[in-house]
mmCIF file of the C-alpha atoms, coordinates in Angstrom:
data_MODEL
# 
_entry.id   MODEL 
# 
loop_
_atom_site.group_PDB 
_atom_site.id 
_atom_site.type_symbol 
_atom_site.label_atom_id 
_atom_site.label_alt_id 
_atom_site.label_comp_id 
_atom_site.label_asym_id 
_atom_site.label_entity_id 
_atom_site.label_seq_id 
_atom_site.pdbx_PDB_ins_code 
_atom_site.Cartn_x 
_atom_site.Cartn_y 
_atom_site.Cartn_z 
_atom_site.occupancy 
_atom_site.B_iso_or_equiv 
_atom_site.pdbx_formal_charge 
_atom_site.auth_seq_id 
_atom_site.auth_comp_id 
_atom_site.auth_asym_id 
_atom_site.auth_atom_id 
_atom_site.pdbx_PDB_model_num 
ATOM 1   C CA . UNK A 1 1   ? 0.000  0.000  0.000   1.00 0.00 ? 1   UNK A CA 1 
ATOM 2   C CA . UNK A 1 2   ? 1.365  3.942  0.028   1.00 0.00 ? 2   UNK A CA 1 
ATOM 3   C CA . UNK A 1 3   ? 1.111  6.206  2.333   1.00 0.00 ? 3   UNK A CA 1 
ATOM 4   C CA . UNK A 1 4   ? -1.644 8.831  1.332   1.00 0.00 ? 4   UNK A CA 1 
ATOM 5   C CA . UNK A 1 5   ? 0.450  11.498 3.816   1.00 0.00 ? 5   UNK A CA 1 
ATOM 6   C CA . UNK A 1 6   ? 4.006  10.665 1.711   1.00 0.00 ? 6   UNK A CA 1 
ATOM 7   C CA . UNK A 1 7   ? 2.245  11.099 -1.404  1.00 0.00 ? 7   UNK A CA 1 
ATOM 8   C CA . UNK A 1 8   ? 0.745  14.333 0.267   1.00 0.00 ? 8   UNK A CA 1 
ATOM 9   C CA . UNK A 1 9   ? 3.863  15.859 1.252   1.00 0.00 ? 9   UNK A CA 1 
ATOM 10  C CA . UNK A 1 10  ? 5.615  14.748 -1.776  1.00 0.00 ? 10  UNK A CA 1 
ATOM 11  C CA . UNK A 1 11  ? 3.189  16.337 -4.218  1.00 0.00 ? 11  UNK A CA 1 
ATOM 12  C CA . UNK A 1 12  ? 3.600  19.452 -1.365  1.00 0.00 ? 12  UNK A CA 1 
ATOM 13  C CA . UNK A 1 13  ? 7.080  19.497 -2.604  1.00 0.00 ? 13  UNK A CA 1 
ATOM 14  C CA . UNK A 1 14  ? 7.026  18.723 -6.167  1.00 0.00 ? 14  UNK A CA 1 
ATOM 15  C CA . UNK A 1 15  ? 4.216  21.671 -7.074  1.00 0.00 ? 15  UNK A CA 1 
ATOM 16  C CA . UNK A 1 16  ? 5.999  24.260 -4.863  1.00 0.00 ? 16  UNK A CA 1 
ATOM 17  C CA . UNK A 1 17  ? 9.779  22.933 -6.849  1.00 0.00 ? 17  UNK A CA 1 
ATOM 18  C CA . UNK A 1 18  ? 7.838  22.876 -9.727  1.00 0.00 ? 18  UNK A CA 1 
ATOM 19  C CA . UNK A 1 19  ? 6.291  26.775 -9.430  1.00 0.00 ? 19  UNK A CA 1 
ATOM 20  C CA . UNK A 1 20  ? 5.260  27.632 -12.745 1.00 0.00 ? 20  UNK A CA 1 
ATOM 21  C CA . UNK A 1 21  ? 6.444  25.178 -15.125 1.00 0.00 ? 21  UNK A CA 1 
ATOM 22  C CA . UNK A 1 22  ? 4.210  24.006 -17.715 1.00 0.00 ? 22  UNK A CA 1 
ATOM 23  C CA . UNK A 1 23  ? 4.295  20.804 -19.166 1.00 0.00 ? 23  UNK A CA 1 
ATOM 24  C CA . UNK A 1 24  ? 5.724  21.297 -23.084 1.00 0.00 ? 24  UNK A CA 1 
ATOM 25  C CA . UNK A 1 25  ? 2.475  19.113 -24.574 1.00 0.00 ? 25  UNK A CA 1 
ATOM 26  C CA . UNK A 1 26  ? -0.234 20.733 -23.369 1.00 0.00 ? 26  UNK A CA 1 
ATOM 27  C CA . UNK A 1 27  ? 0.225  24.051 -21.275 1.00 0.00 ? 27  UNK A CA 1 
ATOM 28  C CA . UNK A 1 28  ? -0.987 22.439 -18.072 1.00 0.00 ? 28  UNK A CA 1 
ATOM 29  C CA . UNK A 1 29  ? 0.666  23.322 -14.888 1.00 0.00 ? 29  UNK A CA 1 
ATOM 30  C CA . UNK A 1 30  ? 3.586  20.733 -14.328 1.00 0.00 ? 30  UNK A CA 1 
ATOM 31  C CA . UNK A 1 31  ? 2.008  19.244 -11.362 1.00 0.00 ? 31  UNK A CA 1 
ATOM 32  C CA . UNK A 1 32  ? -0.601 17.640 -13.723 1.00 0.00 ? 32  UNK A CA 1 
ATOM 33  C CA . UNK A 1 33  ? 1.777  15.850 -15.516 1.00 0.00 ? 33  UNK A CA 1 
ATOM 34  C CA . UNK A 1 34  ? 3.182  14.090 -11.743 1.00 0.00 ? 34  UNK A CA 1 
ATOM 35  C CA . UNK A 1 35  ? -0.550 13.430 -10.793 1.00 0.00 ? 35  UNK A CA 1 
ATOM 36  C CA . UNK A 1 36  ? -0.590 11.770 -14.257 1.00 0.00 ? 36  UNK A CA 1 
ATOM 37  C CA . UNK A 1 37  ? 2.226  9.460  -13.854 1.00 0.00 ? 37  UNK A CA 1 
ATOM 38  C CA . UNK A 1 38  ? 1.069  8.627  -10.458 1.00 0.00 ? 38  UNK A CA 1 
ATOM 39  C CA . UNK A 1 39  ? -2.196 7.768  -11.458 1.00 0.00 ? 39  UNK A CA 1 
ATOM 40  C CA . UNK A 1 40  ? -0.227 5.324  -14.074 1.00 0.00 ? 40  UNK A CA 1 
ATOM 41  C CA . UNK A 1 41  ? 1.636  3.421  -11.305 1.00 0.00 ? 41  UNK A CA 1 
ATOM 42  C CA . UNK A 1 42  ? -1.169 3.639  -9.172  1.00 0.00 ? 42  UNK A CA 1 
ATOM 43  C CA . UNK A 1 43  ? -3.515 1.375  -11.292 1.00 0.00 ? 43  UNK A CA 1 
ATOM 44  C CA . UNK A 1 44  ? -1.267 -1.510 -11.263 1.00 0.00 ? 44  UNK A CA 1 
ATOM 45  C CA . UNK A 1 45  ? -1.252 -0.899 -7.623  1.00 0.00 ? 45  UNK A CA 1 
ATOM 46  C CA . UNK A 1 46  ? -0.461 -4.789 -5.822  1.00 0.00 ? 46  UNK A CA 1 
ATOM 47  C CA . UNK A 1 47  ? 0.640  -6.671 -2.763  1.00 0.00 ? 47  UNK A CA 1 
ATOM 48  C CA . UNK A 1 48  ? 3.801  -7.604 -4.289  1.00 0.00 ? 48  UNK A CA 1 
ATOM 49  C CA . UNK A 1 49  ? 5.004  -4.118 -5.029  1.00 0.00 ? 49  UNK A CA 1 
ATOM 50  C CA . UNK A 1 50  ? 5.988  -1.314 -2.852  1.00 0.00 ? 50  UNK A CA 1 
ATOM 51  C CA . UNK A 1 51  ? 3.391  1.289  -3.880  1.00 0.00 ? 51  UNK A CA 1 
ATOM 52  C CA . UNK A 1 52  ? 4.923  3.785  -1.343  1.00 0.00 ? 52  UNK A CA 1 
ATOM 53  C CA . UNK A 1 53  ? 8.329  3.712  -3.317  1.00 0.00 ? 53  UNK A CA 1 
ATOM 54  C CA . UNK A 1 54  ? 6.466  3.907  -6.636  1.00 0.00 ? 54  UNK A CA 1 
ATOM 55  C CA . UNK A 1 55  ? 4.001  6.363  -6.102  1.00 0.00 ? 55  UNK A CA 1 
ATOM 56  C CA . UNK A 1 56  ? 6.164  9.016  -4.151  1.00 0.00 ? 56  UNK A CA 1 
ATOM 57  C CA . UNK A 1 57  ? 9.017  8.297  -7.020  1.00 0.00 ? 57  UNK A CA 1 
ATOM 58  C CA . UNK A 1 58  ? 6.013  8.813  -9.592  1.00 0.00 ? 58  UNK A CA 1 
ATOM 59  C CA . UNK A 1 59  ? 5.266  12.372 -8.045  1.00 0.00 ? 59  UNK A CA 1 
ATOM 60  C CA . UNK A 1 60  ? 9.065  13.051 -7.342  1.00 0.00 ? 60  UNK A CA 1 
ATOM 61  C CA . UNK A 1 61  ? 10.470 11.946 -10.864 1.00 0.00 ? 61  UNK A CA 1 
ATOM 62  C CA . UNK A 1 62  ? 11.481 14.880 -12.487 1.00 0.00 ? 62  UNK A CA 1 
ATOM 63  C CA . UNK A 1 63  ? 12.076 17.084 -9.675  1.00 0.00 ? 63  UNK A CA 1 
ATOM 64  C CA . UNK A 1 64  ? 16.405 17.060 -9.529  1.00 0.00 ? 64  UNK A CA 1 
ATOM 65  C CA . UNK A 1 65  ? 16.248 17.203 -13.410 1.00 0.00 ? 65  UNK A CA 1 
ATOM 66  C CA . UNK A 1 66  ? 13.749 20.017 -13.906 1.00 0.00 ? 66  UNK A CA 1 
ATOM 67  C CA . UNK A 1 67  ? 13.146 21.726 -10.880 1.00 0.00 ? 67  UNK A CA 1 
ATOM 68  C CA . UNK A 1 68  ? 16.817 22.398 -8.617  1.00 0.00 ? 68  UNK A CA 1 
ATOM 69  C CA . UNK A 1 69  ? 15.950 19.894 -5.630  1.00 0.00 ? 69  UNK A CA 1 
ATOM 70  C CA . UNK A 1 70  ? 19.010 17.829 -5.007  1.00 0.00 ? 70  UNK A CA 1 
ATOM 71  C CA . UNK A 1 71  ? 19.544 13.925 -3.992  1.00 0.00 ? 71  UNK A CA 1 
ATOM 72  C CA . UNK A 1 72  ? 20.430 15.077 -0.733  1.00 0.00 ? 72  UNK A CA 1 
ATOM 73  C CA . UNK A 1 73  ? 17.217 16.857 -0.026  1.00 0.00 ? 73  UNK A CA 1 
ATOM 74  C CA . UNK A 1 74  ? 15.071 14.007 -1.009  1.00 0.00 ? 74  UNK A CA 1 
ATOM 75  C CA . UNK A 1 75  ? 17.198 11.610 0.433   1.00 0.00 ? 75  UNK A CA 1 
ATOM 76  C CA . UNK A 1 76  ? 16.549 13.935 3.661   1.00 0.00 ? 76  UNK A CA 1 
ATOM 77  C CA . UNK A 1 77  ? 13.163 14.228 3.404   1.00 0.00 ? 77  UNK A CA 1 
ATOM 78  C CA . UNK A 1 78  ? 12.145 10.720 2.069   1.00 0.00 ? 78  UNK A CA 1 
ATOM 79  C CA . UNK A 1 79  ? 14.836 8.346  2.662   1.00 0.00 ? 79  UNK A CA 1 
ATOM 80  C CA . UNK A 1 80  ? 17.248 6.418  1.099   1.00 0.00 ? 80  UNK A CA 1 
ATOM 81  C CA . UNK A 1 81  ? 15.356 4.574  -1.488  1.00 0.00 ? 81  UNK A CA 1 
ATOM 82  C CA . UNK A 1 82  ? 13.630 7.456  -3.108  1.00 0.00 ? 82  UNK A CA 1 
ATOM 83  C CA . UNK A 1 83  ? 16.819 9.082  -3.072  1.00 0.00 ? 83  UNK A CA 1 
ATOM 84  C CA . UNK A 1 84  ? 18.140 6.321  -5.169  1.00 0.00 ? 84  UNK A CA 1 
ATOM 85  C CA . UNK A 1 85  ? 15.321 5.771  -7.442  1.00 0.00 ? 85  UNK A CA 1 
ATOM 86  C CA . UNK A 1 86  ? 14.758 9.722  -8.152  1.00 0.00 ? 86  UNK A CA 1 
ATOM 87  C CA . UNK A 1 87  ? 18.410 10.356 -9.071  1.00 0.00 ? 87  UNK A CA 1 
ATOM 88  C CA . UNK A 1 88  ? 18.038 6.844  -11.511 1.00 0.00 ? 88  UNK A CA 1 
ATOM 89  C CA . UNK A 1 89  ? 14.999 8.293  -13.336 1.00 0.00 ? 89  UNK A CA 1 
ATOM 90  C CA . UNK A 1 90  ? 17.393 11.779 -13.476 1.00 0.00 ? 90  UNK A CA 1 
ATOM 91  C CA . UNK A 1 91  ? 19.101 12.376 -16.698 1.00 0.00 ? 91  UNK A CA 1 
ATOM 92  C CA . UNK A 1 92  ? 22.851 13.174 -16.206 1.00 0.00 ? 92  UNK A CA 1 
ATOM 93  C CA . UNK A 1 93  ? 23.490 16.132 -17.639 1.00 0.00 ? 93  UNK A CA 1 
ATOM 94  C CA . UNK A 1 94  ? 27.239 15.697 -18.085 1.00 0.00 ? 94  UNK A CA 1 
ATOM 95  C CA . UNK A 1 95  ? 26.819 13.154 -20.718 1.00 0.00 ? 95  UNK A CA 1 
ATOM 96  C CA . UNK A 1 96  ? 26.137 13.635 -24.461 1.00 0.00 ? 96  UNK A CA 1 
ATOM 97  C CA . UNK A 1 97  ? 22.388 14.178 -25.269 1.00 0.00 ? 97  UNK A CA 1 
ATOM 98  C CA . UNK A 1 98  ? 22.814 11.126 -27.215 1.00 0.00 ? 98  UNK A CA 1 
ATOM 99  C CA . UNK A 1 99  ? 23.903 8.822  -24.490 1.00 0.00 ? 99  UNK A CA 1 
ATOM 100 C CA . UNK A 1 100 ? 21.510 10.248 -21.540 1.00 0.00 ? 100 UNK A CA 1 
ATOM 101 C CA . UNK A 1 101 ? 18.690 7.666  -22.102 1.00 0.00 ? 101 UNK A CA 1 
ATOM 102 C CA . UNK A 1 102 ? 20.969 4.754  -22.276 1.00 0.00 ? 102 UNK A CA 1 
ATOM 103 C CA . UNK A 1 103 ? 22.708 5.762  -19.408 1.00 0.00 ? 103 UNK A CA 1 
ATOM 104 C CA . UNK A 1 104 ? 19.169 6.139  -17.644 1.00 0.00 ? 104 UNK A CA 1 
ATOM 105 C CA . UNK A 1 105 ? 17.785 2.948  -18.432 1.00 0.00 ? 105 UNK A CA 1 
ATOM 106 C CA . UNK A 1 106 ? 21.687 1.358  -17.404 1.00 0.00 ? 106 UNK A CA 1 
ATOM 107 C CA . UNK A 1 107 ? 20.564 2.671  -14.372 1.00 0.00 ? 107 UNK A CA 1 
ATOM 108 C CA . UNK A 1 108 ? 17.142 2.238  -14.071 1.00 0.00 ? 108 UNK A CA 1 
ATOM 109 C CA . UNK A 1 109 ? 17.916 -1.587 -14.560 1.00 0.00 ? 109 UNK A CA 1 
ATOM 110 C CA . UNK A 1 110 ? 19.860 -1.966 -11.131 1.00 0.00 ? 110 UNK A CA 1 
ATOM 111 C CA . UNK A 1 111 ? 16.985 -0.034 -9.185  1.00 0.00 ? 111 UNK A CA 1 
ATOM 112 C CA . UNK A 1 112 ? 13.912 -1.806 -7.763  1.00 0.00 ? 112 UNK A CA 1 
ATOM 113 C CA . UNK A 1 113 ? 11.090 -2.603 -10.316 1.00 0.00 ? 113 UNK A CA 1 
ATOM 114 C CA . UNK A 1 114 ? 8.983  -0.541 -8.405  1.00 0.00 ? 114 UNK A CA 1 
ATOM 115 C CA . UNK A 1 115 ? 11.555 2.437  -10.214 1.00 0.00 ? 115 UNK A CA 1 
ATOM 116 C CA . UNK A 1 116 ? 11.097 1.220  -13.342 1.00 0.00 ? 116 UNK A CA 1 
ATOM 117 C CA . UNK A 1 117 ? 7.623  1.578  -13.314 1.00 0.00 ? 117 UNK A CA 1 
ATOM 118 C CA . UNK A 1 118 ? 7.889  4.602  -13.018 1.00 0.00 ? 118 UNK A CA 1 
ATOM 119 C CA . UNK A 1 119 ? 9.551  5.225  -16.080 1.00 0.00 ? 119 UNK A CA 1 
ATOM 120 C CA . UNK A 1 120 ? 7.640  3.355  -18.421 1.00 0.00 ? 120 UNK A CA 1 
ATOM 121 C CA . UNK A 1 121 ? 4.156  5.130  -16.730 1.00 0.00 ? 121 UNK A CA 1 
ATOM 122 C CA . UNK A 1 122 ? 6.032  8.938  -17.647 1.00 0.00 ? 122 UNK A CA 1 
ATOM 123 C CA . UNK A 1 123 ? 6.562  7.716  -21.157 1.00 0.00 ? 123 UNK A CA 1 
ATOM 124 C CA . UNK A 1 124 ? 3.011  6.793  -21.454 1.00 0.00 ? 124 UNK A CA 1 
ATOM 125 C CA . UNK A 1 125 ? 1.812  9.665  -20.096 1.00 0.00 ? 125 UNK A CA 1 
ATOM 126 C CA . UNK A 1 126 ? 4.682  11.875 -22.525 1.00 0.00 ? 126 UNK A CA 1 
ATOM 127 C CA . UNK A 1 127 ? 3.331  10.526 -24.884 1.00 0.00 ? 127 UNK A CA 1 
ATOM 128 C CA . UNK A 1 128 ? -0.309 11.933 -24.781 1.00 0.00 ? 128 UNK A CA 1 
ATOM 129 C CA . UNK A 1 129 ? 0.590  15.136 -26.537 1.00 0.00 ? 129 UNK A CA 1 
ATOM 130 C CA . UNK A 1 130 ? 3.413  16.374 -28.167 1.00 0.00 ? 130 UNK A CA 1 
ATOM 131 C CA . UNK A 1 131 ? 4.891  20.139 -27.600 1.00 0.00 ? 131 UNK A CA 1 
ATOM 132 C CA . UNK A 1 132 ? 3.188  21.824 -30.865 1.00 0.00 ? 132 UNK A CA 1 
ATOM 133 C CA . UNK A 1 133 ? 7.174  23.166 -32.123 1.00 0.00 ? 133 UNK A CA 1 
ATOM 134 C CA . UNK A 1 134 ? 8.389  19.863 -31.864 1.00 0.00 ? 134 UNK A CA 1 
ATOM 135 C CA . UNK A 1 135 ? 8.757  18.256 -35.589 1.00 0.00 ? 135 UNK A CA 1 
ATOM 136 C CA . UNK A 1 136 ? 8.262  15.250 -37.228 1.00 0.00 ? 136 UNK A CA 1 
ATOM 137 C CA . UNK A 1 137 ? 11.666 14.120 -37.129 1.00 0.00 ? 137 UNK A CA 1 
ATOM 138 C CA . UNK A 1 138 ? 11.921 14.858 -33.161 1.00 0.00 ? 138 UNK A CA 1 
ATOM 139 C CA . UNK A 1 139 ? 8.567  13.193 -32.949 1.00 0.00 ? 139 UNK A CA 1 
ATOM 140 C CA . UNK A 1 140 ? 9.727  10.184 -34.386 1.00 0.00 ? 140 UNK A CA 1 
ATOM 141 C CA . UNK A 1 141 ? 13.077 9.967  -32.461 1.00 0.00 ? 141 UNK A CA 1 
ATOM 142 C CA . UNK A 1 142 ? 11.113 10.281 -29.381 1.00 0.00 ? 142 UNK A CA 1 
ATOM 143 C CA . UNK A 1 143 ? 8.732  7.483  -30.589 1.00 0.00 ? 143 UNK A CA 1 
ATOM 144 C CA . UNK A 1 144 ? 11.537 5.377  -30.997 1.00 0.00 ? 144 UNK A CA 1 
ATOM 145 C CA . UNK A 1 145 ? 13.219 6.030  -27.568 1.00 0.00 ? 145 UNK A CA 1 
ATOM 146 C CA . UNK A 1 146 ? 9.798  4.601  -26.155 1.00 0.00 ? 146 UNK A CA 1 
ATOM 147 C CA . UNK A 1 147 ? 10.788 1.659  -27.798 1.00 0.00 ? 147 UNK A CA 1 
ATOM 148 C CA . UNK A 1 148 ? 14.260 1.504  -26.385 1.00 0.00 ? 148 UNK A CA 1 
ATOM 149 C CA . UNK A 1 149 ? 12.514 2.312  -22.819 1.00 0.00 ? 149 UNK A CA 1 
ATOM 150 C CA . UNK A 1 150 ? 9.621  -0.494 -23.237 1.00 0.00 ? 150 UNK A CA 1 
ATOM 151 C CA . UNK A 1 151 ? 12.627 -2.934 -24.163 1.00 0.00 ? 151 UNK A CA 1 
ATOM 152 C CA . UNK A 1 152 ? 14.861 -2.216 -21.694 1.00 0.00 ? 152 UNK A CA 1 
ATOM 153 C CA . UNK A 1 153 ? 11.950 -2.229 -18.773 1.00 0.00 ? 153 UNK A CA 1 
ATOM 154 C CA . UNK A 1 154 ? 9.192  -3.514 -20.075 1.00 0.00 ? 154 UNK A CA 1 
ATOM 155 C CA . UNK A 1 155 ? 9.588  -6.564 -18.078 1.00 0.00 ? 155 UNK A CA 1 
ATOM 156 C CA . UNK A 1 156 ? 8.874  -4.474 -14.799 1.00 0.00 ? 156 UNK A CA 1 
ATOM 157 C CA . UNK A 1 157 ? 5.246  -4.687 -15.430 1.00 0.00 ? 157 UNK A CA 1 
ATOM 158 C CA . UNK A 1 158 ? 2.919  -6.700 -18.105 1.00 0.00 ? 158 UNK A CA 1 
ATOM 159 C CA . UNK A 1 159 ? 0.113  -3.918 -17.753 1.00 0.00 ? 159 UNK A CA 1 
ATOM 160 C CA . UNK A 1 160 ? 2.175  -0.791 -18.253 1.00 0.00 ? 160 UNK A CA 1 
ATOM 161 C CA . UNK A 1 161 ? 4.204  -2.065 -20.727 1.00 0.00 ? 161 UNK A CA 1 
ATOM 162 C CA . UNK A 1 162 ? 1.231  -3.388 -23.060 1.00 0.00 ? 162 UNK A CA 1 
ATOM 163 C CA . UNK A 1 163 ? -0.126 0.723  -21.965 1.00 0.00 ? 163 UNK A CA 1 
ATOM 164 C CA . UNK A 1 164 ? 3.047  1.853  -23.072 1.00 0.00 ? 164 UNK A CA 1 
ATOM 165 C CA . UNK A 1 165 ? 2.547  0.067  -26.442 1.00 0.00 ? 165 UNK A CA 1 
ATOM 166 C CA . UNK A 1 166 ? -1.013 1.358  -27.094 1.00 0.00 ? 166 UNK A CA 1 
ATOM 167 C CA . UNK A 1 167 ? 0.037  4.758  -26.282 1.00 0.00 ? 167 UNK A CA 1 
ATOM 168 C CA . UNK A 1 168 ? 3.110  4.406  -28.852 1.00 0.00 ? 168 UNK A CA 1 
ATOM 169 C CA . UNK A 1 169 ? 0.462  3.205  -31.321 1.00 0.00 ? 169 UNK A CA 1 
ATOM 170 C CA . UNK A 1 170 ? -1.600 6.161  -31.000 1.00 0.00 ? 170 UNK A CA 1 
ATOM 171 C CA . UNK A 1 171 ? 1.455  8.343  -31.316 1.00 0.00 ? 171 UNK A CA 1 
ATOM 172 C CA . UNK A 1 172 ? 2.335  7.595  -34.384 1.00 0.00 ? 172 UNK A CA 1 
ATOM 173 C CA . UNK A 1 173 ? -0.352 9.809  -35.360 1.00 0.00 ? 173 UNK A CA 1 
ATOM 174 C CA . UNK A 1 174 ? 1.166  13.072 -34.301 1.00 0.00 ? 174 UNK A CA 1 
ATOM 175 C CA . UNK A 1 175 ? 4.969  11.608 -36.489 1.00 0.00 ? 175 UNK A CA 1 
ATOM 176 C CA . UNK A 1 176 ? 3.346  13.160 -39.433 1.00 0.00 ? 176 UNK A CA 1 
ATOM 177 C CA . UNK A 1 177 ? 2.242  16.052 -38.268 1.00 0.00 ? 177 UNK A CA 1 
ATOM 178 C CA . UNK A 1 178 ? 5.609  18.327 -38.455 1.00 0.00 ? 178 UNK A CA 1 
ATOM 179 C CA . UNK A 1 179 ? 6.095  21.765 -36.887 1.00 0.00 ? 179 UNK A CA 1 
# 
């Protein structure tokens, strides 16, 4: 089960970190995009899975990459393990663009699947909308890095990654449709 007070005071964190980003697909306020992933790890919610790990890594995800919080400061506030799994799902920004997935999902492998849900439940919800200035070519490339992601971790869940295909599906739509 999670802890409806974790997920509370990590959502606390996440929206005030977050301020006024937007997310780059739709306009909403970042925050929505968090409560979407969530959402995405909660509905495969089981006994066998630590939901508390998942869903507070869910709402934490993209808050050392995007929003200034470091490792330290979660690890502070939520312990060890979220610690870990937050700076897995965090893109090093020292590498090449064109290595920082791979590197991720290197990562991302060693960490509990609980992690790795979380990864493949962003992607699907990424891939609702693309940012309008984003073109074909960049849609497509980011269509196919789903398909590295659902490889690599796919195996973490059944359910999200058979989501994660039906979203890619649906995707393919918006390839054609250049800026």
């Amino acid at each position: 089960m999670w802890d409806p007070e974790r997920y509370a005071r990590a959502l606390d964190l996440a929206a005030r970190s977050h301020g006024d980003q937007r997310d780059p697909g739709n306009g909403f306020p970042y925050v929505v995009h968090l409560t979407k992933v969530a959402a995405e790890v909660m509905r495969v919610a089981s006994v066998d899975l630590n939901m508390d790990l998942a869903v507070t890594c869910a709402v934490l995800h993209d808050i050392v990459e995007d929003a200034g919080v470091t490792v330290a400061q979660l690890e502070a506030e939520f312990g060890a393990e979220v610690a870990a799994g937050v700076a897995a799902l965090t893109k090093d920004e020292r590498l090449p663009k064109e290595a920082r997935m791979a590197d991720s999902l290197r990562r991302l492998q060693a960490q509990p699947r609980e992690v790795q849900l979380v990864k493949l439940a962003d992607r699907i919800t990424n891939l609702e909308y693309p940012p309008h200035y984003w073109t074909a070519a960049k849609r497509r490339a980011y269509l196919e890095e789903a398909g590295r992601i659902h490889e690599a971790l796919g195996a973490a869940h059944s359910g999200l990654a058979a989501r994660l295909i039906e979203r890619m599906r649906r995707y393919e739509a918006w390839v054609g449709e250049g800026a």
